[in-house]
N, C-alpha and C positions, 0 to 999 in steps of 0.2 A: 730898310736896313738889312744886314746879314742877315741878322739873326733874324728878322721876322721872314727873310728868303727861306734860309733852313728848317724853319717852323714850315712854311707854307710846303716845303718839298717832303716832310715827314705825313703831312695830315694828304698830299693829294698823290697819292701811289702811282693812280693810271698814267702821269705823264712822265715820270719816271723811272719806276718800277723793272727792273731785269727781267727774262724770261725764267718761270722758275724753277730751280733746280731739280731733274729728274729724279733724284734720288729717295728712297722710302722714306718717311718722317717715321719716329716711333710714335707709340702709344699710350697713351697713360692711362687707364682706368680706375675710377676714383667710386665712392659710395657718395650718399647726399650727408654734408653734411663734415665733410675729411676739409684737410687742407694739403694743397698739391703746391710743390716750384718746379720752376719751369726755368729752364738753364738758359742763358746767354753770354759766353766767354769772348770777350772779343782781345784777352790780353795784351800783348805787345802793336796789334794794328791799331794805328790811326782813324778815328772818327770823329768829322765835327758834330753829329750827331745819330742818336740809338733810339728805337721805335721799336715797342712790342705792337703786332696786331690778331684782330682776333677776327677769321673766315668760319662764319656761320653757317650751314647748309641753307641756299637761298635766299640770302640776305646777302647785302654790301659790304665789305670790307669794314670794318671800325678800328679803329687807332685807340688802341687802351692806354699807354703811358709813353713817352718821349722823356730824352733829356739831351739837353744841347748844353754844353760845357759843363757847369756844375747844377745845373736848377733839372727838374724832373718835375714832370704835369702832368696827370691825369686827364683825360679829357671824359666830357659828356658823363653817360650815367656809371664809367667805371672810378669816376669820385665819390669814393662812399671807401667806408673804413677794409672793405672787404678785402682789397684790392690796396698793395705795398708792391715797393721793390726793397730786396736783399739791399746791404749798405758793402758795398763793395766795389775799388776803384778799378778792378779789371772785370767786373762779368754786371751783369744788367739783368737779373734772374726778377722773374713774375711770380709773388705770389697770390695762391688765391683761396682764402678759408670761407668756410662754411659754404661746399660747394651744393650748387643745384644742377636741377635740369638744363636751367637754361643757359650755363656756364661751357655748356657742351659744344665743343666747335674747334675748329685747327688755331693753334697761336703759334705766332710765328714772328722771330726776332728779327731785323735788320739793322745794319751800321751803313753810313754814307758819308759823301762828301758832295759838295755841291753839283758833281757832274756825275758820279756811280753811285747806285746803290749796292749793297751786298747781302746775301740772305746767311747769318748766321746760324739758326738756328731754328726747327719748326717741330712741332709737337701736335696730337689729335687727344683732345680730352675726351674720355669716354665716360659718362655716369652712368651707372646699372642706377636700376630698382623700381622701375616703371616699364610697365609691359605696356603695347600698343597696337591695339589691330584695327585695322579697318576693313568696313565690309560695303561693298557697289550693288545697288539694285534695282531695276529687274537683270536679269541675265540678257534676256531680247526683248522687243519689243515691237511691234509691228501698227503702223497708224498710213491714214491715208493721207494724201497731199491737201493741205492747207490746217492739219489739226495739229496740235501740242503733244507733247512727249514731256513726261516727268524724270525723271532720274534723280537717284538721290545716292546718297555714302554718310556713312558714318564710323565715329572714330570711337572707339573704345578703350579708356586708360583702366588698367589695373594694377594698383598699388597699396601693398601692405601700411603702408605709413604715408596717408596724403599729406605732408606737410612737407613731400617732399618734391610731389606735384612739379610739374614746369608752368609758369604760370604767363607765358610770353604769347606772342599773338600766333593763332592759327588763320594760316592764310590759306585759301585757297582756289586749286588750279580744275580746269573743266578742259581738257584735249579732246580731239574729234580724227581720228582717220578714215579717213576715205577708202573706196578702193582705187588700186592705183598709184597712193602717193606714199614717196618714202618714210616722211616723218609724219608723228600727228602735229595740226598745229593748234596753237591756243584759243581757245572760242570765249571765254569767260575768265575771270578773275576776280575773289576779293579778299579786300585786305580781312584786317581785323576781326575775325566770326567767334572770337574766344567768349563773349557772353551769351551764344548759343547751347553751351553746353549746361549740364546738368549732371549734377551730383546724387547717385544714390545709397540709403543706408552703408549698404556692403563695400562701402567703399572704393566704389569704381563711378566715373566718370565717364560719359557717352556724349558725343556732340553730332549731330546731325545734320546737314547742309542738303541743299534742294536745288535742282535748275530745270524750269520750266524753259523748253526748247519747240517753238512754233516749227513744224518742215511745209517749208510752202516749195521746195522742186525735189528731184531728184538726188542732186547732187551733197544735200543735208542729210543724207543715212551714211550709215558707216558706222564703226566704233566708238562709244564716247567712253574717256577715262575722267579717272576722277583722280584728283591728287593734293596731300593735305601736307605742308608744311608746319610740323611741329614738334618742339623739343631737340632741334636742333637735328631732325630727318626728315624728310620727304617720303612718305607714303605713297602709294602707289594701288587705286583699285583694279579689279580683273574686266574690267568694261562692261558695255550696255553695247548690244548690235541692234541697231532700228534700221528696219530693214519700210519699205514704201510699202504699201499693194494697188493696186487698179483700184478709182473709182468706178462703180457702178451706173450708168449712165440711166436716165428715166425709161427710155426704148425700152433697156436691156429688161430694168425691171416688171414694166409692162408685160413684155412679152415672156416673162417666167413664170408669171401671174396667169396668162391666159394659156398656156401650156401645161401647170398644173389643173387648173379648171378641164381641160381637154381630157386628159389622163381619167381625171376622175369623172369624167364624165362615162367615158368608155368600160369603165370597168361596174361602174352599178349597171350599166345597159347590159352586158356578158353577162353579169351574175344573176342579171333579174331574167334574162332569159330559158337559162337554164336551169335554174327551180321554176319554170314554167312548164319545160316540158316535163318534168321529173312528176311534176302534180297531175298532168295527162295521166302517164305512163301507170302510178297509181289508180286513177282514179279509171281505166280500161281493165285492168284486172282484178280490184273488188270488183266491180258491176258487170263483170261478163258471169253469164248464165248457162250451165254446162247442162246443153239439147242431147240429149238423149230418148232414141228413136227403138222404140220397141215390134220386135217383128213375130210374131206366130209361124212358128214351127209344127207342121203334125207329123208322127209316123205312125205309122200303123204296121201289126205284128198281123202276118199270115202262118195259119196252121196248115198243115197238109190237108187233104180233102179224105175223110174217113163216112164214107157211106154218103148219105145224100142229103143228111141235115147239113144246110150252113150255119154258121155262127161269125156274129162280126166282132170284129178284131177291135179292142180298144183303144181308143186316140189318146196321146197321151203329147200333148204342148209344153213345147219347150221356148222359154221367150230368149232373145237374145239380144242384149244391150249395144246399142252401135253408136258410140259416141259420135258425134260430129263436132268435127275442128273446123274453127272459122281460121281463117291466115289473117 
């Protein structure tokens, strides 16, 4: 029927949907816990039907309420008391109390007719009160061809008041660039890891993710990122560089092996040689024996000759040491 054509053209955007309008959206920034509206005037113009929808950071499109002539439906999980439209027969305004984290995301109004659609009206909800950081580790990482590489990231919430927590799925993303190529592209993906995390006293929440990455060639090093959708942003870690090195081939090792053997072979030979001579050279100069050769010296004193007695003159020896140097 029409109307179930109309329905059908509200819930499937992609085959209908206009290019959409260049123009800024505002911003609303909300606390957890406020209630925000969200405006749709479509006054005087004609439509057979009005569709609010709600662009999550990485996630699909969802169609939060429709109304085609006078009825209004909620669809999916935005049927729940949270979630009204203002009662007014020119504008189709969204509201939405007791707001959360995961509430966070572009909404955005549209009016159509079975062959246009029109973008009314678009708005970015922003919730404060939960801080987020993530942190990618190792910084580099160096392995050789056919071993495993770890990587890991984690996501750290802090929040004065957990009850305000975002409580929706954290998905996430494992990128790799090369060198060489323009983009990184996707190597890994998962859904749902939100029961990984862990809650401490202090009130902060830590989640932690892991991807064990085999490099069996070359062409598997490059940058790995890490990236965690959640709370309605996309996180982004600072990467992992794994870079290859050479394997070491048997020869090579062999012959490093018998090259230090060589080395140290040569050098106790040198050492032992020369505290060999050094203990000669020692042991020639204690035991040499300083020959010394004594010679007898005589003079003799002559008087003049006074009458005809002689008298002899006395010898008086002198010895005199004469070293002898051996060379």
């Amino acid at each position: 029927s029409y109307r179930n054509c109309l329905q059908w053209q509200c819930c499937n955007l992609s085959a209908l949907i206009q290019s959409i309008d260049p123009h800024l959206i505002s911003v609303t920034v909300a606390q957890p816990g406020d209630t925000v509206t969200f405006q749709c005037p479509f006054l005087t113009e004609k439509f057979d039907f009005i569709c609010w929808h709600k662009q999550s950071v990485g996630r699909m499109v969802q169609t939060v309420a429709s109304k085609i002539s006078t009825t209004q439906t909620f669809h999916e999980e935005f049927n729940n008391p949270r979630f009204s439209i203002g009662k007014s027969d020119s504008e189709f305004n969204l509201i939405i109390r007791n707001v959360s984290r995961e509430d966070e995301a572009t909404y955005f109004c549209q009016g159509g007719t079975a062959y246009k659609i029109t973008n009314l009206n678009a708005t970015y909800l922003r919730v404060n009160g939960t801080s987020v950081l993530l942190t990618q580790w190792p910084e580099t990482e160096s392995v050789q061809l056919g071993e495993a590489v770890t990587l890991q990231c984690s996501v750290l919430f802090e929040n004065k008041d957990s009850s305000s927590w975002c409580s929706g799925e954290h998905s996430v993303y494992w990128f790799r660039a090369g060198s060489g190529e323009s983009h990184p592209g996707v190597i890994h993906s998962r859904g749902n890891r939100s029961h990984e995390c862990q809650e401490s006293p202090s009130r902060q929440r830590s989640c932690v993710y892991t991807l064990s990455k085999s490099v069996t060639n070359s062409s598997d090093a490059g940058t790995y990122y890490c990236a965690v959708a959640t709370c309605g942003e996309i996180l982004f870690g600072n990467g992992t560089k794994v870079d290859t090195r050479p394997e070491l081939l048997p020869a090579v090792i062999v012959l490093g092996v018998l090259l230090a053997c060589c080395v140290t072979m040569i050098t106790v030979f040198i050492f032992g040689r020369n505290r060999r001579r050094v203990c000669e050279h020692c042991r020639g100069t204690d035991g040499e024996a300083e020959a010394v050769n004594y010679a007898a010296l005589s003079f003799s004193t002559r008087y003049a000759k006074r009458g005809r007695k002689k008298r002899e003159s006395p010898v008086y020896s002198v010895y005199s040491a004469v070293r002898s140097e051996h060379q």
